[in-house]
Structures are given as C-alpha cells and as structure tokens.
Predicted model as a PDB file, atoms N, CA, C, CB and O in Angstrom, pLDDT in the B-factor column:
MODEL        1                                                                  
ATOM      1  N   UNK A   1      95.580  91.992  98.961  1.00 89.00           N  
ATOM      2  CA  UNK A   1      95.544  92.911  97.840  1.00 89.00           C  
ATOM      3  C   UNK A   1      95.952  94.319  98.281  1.00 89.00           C  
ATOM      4  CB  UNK A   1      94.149  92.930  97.213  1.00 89.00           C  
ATOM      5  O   UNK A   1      96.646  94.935  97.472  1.00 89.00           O  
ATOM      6  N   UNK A   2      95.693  94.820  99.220  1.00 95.00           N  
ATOM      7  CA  UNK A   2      95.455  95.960 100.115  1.00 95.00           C  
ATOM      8  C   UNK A   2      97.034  96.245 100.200  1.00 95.00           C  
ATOM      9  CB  UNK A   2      94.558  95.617 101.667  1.00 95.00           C  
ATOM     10  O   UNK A   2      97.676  97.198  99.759  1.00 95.00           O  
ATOM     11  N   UNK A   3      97.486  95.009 100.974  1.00 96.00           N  
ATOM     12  CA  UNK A   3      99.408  95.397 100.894  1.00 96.00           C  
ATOM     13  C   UNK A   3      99.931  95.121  99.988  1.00 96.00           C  
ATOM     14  CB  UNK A   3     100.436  94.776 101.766  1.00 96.00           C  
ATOM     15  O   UNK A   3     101.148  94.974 100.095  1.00 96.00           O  
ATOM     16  N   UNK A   4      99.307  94.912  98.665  1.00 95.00           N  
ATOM     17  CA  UNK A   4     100.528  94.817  97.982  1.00 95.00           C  
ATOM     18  C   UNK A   4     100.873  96.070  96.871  1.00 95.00           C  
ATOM     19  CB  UNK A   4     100.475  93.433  97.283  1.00 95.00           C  
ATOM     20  O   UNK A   4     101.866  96.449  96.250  1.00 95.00           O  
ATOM     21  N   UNK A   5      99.275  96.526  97.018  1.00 96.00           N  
ATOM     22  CA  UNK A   5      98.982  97.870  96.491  1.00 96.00           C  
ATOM     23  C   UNK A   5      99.710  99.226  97.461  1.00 96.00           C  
ATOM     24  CB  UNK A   5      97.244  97.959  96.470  1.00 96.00           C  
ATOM     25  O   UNK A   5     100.161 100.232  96.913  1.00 96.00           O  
ATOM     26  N   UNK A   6      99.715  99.036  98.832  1.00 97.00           N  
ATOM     27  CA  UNK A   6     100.805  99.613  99.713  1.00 97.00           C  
ATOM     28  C   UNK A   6     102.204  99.828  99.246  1.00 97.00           C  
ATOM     29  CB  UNK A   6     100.935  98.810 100.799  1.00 97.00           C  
ATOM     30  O   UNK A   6     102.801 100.866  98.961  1.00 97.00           O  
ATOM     31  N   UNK A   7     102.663  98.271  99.240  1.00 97.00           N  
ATOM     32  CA  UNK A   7     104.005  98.021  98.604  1.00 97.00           C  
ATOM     33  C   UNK A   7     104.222  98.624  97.474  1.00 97.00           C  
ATOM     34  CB  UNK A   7     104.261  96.750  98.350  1.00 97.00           C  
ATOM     35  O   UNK A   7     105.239  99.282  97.254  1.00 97.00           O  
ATOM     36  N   UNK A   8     103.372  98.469  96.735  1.00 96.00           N  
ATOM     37  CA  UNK A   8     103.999  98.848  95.443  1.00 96.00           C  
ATOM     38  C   UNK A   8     104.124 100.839  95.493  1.00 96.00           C  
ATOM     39  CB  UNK A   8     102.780  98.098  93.982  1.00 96.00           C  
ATOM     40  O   UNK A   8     104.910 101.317  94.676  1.00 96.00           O  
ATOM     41  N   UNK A   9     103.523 101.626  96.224  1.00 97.00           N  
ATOM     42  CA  UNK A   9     103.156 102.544  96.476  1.00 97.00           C  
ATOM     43  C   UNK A   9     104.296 103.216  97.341  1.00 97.00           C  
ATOM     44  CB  UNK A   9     101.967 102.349  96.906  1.00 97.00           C  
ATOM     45  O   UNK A   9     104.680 104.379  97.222  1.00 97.00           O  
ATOM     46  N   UNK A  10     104.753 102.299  98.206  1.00 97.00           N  
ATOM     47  CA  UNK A  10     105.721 102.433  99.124  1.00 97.00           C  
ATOM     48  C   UNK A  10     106.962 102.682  98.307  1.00 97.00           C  
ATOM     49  CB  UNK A  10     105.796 101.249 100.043  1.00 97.00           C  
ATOM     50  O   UNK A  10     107.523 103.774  98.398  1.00 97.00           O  
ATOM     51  N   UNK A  11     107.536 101.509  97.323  1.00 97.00           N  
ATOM     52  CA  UNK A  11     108.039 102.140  96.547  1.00 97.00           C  
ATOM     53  C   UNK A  11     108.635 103.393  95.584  1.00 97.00           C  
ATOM     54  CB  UNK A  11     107.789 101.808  96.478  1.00 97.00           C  
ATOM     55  O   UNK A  11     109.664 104.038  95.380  1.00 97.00           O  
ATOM     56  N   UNK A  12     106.929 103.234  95.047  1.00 97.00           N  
ATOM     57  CA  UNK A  12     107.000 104.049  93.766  1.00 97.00           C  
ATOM     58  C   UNK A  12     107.236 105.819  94.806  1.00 97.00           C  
ATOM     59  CB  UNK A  12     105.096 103.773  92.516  1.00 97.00           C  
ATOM     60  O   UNK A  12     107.581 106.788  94.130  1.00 97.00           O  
ATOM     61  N   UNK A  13     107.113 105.935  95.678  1.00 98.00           N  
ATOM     62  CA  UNK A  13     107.355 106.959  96.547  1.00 98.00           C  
ATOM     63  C   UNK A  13     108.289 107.197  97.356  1.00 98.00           C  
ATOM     64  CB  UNK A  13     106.626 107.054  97.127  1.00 98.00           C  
ATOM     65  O   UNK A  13     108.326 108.118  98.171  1.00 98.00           O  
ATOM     66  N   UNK A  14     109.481 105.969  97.072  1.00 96.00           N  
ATOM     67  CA  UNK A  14     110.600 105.726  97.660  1.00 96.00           C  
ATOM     68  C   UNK A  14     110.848 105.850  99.136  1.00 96.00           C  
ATOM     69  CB  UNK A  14     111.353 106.397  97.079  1.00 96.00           C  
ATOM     70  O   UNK A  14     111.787 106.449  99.660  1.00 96.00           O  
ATOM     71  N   UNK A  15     109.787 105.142  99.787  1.00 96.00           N  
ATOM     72  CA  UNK A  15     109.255 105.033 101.212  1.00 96.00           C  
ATOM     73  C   UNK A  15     109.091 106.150 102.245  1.00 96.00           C  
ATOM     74  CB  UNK A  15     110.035 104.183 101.818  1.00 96.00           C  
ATOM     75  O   UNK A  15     109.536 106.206 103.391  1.00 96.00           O  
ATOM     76  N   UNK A  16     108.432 106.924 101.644  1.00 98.00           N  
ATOM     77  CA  UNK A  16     107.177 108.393 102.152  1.00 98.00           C  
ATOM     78  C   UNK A  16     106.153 107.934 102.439  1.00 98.00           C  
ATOM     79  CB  UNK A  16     106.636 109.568 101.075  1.00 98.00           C  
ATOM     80  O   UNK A  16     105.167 107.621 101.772  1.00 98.00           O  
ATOM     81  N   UNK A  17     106.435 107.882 103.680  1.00 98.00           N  
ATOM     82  CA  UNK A  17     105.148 107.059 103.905  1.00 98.00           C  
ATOM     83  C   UNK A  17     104.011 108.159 104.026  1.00 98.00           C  
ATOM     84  CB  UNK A  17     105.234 106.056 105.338  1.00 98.00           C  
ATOM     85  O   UNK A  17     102.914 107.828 103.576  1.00 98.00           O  
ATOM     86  N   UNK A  18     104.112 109.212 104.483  1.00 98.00           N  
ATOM     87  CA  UNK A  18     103.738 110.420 103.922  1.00 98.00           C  
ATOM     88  C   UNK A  18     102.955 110.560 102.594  1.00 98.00           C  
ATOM     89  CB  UNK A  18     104.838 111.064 103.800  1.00 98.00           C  
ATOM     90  O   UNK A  18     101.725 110.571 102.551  1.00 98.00           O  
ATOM     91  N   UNK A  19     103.505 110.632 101.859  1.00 98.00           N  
ATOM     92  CA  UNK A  19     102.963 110.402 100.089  1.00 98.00           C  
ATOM     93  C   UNK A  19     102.076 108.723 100.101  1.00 98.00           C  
ATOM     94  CB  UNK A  19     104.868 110.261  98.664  1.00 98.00           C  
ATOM     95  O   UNK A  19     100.874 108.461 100.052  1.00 98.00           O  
ATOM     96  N   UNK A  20     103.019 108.036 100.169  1.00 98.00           N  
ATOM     97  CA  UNK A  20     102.246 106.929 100.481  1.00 98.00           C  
ATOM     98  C   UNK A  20     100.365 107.120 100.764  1.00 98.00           C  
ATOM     99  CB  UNK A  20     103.043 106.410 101.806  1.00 98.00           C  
ATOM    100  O   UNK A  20      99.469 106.850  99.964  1.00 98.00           O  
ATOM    101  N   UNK A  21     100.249 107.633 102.079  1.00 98.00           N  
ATOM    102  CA  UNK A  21      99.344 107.846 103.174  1.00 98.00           C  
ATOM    103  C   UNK A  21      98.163 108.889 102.123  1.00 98.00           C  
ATOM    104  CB  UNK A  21     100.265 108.709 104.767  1.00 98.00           C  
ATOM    105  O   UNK A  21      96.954 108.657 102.114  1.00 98.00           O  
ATOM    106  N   UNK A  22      98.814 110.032 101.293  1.00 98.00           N  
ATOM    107  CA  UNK A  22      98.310 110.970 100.563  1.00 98.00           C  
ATOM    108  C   UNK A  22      97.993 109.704  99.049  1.00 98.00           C  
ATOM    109  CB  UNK A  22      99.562 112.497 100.421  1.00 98.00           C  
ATOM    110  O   UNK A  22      96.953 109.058  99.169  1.00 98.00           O  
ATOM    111  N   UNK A  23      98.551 109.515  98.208  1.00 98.00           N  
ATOM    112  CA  UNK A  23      98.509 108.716  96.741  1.00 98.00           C  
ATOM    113  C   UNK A  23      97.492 107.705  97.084  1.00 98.00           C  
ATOM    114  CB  UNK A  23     100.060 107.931  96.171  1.00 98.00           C  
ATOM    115  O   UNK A  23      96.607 107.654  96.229  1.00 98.00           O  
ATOM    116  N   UNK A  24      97.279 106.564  98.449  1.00 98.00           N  
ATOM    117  CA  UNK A  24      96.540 106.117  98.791  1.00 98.00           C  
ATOM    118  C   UNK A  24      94.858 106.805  99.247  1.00 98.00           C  
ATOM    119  CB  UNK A  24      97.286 105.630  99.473  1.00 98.00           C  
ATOM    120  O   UNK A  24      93.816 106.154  99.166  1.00 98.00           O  
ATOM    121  N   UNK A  25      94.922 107.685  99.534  1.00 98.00           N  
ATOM    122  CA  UNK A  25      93.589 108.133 100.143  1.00 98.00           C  
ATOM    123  C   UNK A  25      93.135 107.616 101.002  1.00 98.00           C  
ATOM    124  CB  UNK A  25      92.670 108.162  99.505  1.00 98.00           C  
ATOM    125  O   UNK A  25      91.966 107.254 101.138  1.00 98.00           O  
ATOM    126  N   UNK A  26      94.958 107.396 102.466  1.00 98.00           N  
ATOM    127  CA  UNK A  26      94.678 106.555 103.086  1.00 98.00           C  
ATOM    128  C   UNK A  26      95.289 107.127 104.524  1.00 98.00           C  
ATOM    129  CB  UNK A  26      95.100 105.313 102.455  1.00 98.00           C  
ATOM    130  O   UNK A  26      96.218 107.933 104.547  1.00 98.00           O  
ATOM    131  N   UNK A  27      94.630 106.593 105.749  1.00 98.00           N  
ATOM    132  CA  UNK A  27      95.222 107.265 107.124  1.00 98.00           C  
ATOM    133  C   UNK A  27      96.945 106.641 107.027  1.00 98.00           C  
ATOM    134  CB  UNK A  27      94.165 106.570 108.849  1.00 98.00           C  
ATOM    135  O   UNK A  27      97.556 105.644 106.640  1.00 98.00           O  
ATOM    136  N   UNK A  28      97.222 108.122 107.728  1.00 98.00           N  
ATOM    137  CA  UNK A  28      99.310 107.513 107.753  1.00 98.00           C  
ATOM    138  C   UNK A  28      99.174 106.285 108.918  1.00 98.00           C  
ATOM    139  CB  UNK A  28     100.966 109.250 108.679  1.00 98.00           C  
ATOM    140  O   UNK A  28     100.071 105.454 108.777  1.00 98.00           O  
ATOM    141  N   UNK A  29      98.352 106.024 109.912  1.00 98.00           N  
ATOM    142  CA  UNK A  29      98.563 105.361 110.382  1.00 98.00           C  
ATOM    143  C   UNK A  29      98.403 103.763 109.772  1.00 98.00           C  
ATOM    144  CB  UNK A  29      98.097 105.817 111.238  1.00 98.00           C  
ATOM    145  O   UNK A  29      99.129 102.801 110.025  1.00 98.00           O  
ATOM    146  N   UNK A  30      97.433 103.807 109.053  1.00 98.00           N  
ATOM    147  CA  UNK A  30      97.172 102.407 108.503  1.00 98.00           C  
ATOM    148  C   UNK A  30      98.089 102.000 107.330  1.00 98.00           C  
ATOM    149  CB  UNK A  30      95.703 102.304 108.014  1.00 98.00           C  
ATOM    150  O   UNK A  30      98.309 100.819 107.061  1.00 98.00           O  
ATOM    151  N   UNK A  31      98.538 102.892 106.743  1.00 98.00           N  
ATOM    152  CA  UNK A  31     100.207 102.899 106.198  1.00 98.00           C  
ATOM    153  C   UNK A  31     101.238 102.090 107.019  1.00 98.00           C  
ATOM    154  CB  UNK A  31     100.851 104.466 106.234  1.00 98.00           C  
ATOM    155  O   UNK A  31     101.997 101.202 106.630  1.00 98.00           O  
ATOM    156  N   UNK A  32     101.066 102.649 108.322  1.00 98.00           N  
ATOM    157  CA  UNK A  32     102.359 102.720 108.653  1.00 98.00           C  
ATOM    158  C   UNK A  32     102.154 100.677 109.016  1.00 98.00           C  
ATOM    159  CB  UNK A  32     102.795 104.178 110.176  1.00 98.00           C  
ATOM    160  O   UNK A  32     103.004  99.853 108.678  1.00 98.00           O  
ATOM    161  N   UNK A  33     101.217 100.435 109.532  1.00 98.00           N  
ATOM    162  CA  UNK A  33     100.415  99.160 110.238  1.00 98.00           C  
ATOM    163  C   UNK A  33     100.789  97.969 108.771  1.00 98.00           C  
ATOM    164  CB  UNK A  33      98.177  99.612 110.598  1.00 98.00           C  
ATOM    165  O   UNK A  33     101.367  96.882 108.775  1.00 98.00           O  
ATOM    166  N   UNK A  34     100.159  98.773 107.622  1.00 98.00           N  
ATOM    167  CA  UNK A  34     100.521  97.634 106.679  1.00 98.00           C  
ATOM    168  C   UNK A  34     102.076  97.729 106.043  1.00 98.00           C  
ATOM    169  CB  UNK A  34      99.412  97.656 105.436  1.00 98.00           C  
ATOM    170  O   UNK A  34     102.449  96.793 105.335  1.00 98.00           O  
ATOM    171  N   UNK A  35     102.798  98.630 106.243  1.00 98.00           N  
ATOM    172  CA  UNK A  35     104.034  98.229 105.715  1.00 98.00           C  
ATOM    173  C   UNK A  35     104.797  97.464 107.196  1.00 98.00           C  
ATOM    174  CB  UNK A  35     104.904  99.717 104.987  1.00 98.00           C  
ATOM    175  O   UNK A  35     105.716  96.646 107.232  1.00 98.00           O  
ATOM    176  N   UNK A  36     103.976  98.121 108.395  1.00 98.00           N  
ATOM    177  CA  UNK A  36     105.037  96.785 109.575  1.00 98.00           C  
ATOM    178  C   UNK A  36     104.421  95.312 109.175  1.00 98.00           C  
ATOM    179  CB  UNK A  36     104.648  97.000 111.854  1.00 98.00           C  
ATOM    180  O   UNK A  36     105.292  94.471 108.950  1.00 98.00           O  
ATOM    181  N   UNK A  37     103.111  94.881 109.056  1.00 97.00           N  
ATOM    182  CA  UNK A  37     102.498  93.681 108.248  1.00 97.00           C  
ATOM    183  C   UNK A  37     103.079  93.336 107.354  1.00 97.00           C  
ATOM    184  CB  UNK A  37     101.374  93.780 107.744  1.00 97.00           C  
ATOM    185  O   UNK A  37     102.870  92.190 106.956  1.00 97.00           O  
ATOM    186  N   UNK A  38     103.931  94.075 106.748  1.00 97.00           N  
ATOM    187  CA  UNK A  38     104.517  93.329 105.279  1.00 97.00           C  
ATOM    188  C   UNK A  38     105.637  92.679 105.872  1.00 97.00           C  
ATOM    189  CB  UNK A  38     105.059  94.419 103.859  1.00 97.00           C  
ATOM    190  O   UNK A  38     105.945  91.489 105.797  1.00 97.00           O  
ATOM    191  N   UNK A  39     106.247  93.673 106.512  1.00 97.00           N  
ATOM    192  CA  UNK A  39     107.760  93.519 107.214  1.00 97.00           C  
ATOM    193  C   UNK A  39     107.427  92.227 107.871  1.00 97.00           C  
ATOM    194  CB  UNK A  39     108.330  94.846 108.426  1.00 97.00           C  
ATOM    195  O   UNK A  39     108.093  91.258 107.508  1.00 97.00           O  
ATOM    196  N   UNK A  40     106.403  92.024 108.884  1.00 97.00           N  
ATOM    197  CA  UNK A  40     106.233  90.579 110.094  1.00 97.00           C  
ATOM    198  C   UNK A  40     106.065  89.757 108.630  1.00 97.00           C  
ATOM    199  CB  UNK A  40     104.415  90.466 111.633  1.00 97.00           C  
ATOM    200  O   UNK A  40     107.132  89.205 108.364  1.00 97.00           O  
ATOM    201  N   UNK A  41     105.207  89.556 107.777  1.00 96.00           N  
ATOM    202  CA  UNK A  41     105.289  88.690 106.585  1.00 96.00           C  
ATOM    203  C   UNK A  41     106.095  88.120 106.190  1.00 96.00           C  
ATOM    204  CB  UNK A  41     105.096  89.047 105.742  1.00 96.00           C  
ATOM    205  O   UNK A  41     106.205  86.903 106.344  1.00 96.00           O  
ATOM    206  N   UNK A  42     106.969  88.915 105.504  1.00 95.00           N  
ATOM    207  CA  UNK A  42     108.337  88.560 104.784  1.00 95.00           C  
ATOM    208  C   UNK A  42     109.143  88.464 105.503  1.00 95.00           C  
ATOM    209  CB  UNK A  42     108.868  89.323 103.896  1.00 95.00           C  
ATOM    210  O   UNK A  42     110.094  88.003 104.872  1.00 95.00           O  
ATOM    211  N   UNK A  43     109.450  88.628 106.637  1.00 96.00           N  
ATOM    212  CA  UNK A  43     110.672  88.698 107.470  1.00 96.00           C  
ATOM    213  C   UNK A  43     111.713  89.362 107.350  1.00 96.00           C  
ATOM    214  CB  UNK A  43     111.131  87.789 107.578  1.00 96.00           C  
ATOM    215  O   UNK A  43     112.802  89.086 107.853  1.00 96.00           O  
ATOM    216  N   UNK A  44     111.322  90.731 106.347  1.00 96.00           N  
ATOM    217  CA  UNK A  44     112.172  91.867 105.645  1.00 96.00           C  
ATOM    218  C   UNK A  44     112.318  92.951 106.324  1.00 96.00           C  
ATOM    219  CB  UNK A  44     111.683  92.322 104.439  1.00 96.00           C  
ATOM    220  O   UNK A  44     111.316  93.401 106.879  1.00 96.00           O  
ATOM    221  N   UNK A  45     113.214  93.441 106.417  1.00 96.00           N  
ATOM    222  CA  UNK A  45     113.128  95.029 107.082  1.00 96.00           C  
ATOM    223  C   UNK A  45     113.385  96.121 105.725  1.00 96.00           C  
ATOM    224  CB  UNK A  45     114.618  95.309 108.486  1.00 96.00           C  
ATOM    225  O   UNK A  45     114.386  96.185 105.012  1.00 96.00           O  
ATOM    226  N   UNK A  46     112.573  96.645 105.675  1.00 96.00           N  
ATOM    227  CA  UNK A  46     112.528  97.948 104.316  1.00 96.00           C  
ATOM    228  C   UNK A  46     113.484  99.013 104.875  1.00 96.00           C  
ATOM    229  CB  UNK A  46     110.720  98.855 103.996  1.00 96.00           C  
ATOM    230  O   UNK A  46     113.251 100.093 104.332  1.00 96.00           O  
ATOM    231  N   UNK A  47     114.252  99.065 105.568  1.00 95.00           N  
ATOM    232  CA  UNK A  47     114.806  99.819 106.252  1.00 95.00           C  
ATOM    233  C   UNK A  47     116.384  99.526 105.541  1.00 95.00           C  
ATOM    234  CB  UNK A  47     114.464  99.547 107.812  1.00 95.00           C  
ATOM    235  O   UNK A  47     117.120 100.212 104.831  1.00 95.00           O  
ATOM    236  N   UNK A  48     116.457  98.506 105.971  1.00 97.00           N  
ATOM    237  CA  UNK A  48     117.811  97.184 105.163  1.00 97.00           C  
ATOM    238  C   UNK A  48     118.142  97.559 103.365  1.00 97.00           C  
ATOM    239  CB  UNK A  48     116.837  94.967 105.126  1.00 97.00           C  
ATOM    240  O   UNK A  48     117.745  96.730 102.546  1.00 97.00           O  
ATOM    241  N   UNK A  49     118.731  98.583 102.963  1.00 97.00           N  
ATOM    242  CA  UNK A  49     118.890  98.395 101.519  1.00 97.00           C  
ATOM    243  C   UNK A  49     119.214  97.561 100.590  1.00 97.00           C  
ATOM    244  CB  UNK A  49     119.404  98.927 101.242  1.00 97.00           C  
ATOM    245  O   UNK A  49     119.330  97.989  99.442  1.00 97.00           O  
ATOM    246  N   UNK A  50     119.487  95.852 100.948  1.00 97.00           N  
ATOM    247  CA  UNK A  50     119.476  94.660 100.209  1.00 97.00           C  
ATOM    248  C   UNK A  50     118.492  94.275 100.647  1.00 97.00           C  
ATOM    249  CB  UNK A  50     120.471  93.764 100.233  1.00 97.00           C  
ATOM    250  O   UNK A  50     118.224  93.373  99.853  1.00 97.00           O  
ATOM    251  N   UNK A  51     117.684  94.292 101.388  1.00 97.00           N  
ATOM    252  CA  UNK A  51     116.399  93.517 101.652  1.00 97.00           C  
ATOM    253  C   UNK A  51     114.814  94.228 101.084  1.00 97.00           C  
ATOM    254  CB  UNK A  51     116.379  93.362 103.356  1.00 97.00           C  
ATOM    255  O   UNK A  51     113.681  93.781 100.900  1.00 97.00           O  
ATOM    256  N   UNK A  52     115.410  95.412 100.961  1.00 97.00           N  
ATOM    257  CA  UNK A  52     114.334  96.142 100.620  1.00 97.00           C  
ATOM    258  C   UNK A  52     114.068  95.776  99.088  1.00 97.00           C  
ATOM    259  CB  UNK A  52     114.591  97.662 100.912  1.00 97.00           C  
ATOM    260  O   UNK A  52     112.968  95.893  98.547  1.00 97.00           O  
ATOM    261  N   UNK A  53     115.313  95.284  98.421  1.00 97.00           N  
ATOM    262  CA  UNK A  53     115.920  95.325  96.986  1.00 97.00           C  
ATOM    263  C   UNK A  53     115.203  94.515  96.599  1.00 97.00           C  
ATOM    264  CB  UNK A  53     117.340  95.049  96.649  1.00 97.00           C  
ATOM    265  O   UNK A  53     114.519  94.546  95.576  1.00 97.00           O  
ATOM    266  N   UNK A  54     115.302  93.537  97.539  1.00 96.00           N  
ATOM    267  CA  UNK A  54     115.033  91.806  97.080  1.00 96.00           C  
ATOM    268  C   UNK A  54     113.385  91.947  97.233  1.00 96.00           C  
ATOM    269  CB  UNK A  54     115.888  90.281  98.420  1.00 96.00           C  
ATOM    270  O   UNK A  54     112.695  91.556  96.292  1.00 96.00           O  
ATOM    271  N   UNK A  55     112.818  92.447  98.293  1.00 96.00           N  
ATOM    272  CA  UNK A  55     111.588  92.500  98.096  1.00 96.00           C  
ATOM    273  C   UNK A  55     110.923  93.595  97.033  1.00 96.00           C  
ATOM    274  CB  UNK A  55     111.156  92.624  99.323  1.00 96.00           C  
ATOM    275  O   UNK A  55     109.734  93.314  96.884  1.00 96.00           O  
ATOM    276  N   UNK A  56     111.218  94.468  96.442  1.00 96.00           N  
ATOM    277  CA  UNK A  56     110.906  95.079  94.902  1.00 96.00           C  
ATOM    278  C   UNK A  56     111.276  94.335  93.968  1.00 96.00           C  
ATOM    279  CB  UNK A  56     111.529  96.333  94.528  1.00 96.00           C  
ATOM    280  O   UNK A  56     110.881  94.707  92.863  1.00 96.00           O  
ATOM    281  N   UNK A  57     111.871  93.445  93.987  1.00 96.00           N  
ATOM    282  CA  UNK A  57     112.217  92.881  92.937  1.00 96.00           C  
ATOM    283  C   UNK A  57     111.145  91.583  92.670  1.00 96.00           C  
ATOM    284  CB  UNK A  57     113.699  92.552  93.099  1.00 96.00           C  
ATOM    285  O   UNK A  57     110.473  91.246  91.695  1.00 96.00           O  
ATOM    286  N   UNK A  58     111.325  91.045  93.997  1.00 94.00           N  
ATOM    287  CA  UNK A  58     109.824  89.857  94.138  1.00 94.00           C  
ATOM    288  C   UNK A  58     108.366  90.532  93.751  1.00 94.00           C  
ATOM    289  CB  UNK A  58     109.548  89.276  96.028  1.00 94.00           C  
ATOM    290  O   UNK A  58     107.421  90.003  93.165  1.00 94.00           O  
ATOM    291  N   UNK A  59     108.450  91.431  94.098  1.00 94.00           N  
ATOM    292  CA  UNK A  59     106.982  92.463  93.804  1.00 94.00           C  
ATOM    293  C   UNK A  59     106.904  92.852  92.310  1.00 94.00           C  
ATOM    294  CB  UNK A  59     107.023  94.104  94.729  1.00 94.00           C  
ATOM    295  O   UNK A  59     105.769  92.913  91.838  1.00 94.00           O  
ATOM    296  N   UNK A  60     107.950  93.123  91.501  1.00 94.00           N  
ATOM    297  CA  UNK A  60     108.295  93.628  90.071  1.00 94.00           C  
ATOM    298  C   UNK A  60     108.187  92.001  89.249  1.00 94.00           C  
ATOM    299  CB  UNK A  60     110.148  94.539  89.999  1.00 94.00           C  
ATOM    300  O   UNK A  60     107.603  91.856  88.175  1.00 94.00           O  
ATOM    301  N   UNK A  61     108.824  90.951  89.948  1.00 95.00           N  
ATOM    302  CA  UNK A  61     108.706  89.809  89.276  1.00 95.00           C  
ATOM    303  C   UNK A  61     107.312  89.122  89.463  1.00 95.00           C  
ATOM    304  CB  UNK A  61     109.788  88.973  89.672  1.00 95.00           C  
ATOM    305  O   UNK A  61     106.963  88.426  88.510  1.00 95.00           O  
ATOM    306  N   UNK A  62     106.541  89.188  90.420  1.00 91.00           N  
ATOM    307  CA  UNK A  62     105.075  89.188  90.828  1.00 91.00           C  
ATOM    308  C   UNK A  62     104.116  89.372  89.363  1.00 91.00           C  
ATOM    309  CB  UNK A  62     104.803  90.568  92.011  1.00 91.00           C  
ATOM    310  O   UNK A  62     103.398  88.607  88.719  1.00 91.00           O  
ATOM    311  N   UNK A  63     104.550  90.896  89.218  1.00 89.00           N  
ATOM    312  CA  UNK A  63     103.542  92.165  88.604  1.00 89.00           C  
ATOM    313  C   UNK A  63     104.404  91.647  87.318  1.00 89.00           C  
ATOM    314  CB  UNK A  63     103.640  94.229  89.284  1.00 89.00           C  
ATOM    315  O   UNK A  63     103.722  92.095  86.396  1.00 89.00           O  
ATOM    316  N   UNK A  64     105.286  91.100  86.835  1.00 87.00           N  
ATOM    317  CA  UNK A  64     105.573  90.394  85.306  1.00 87.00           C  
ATOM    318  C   UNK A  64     104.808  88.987  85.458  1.00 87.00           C  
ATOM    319  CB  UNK A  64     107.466  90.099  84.904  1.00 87.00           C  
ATOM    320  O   UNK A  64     103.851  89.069  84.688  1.00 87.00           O  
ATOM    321  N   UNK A  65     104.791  87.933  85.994  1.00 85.00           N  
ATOM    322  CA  UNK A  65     104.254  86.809  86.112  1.00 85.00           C  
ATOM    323  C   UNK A  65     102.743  87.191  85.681  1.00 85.00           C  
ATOM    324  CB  UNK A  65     104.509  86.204  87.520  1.00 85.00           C  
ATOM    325  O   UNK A  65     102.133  86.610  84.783  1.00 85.00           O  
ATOM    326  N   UNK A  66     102.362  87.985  86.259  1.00 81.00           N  
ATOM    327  CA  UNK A  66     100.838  88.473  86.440  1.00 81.00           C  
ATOM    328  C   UNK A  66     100.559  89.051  84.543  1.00 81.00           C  
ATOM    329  CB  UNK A  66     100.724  90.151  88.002  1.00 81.00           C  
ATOM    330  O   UNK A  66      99.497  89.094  83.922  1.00 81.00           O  
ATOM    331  N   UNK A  67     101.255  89.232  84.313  1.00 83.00           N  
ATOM    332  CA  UNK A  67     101.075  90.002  83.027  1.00 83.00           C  
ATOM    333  C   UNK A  67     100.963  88.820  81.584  1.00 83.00           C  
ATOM    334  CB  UNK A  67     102.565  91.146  82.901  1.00 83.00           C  
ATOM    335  O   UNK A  67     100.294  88.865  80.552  1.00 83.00           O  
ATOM    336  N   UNK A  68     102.090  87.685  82.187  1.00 80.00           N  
ATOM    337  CA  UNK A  68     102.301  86.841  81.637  1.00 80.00           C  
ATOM    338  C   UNK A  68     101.287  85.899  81.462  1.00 80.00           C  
ATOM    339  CB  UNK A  68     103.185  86.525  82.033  1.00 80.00           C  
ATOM    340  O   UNK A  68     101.234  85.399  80.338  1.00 80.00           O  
ATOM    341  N   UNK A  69     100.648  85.609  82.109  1.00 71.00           N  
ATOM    342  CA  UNK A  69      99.247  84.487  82.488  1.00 71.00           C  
ATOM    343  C   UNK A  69      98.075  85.330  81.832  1.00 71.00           C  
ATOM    344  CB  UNK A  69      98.843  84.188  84.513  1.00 71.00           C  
ATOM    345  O   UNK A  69      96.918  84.911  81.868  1.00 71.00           O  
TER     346      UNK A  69                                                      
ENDMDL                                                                          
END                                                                             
C-alpha cells in the first residue's frame, strides 16, 4: 500500500523525490528505498521515459479497475 501511494506521488510530482519526501510526511531517504523497491519489483527503471510511461499507466489503470468494483 505504502508504494503504491509513493508511486502515485512520485508521479503526481513528476519524480521530486524531494516533494515526494515533503507531500508524504516522509524521510527522503525512505523515498528514495521505496521507489528503488518499486524499480527491483517491476523490473522498470523510472529513469527510462517508455518505461516509466508504461508503469503510470498500469498504476492509472489499477486506480480505474479499483473504482470500477
């Protein structure tokens, strides 16, 4: 729950992890720990601008599914 509330955060802040670290009320380091956790997860690098894509988009299609049920 923790990363996906990250993720979505990571995002919406267009990867500040900075802001991130602040919007969370959360240490930059444990930021930084769960977006590399997401990355070992998915096997994504957020760094990658098609990969980053594909994973907002899985996260956006997530957060519609979720709405749907």
């Amino acid at each position: 729950q923790e990363l996906l509330k990250t993720l979505e955060s990571y995002f919406r802040n267009f990867g500040n992890l900075r802001r991130v670290s602040e919007e969370m009320f959360t240490h930059y380091n444990t930021v930084v720990y769960r977006i590399k956790s997401i990355q070992e997860a998915t096997g994504l690098d957020l760094h990658d601008a098609d990969q980053r894509f594909l994973l907002e988009l899985a996260l956006y299609l997530h957060r519609y599914e979720r709405r749907e049920s």
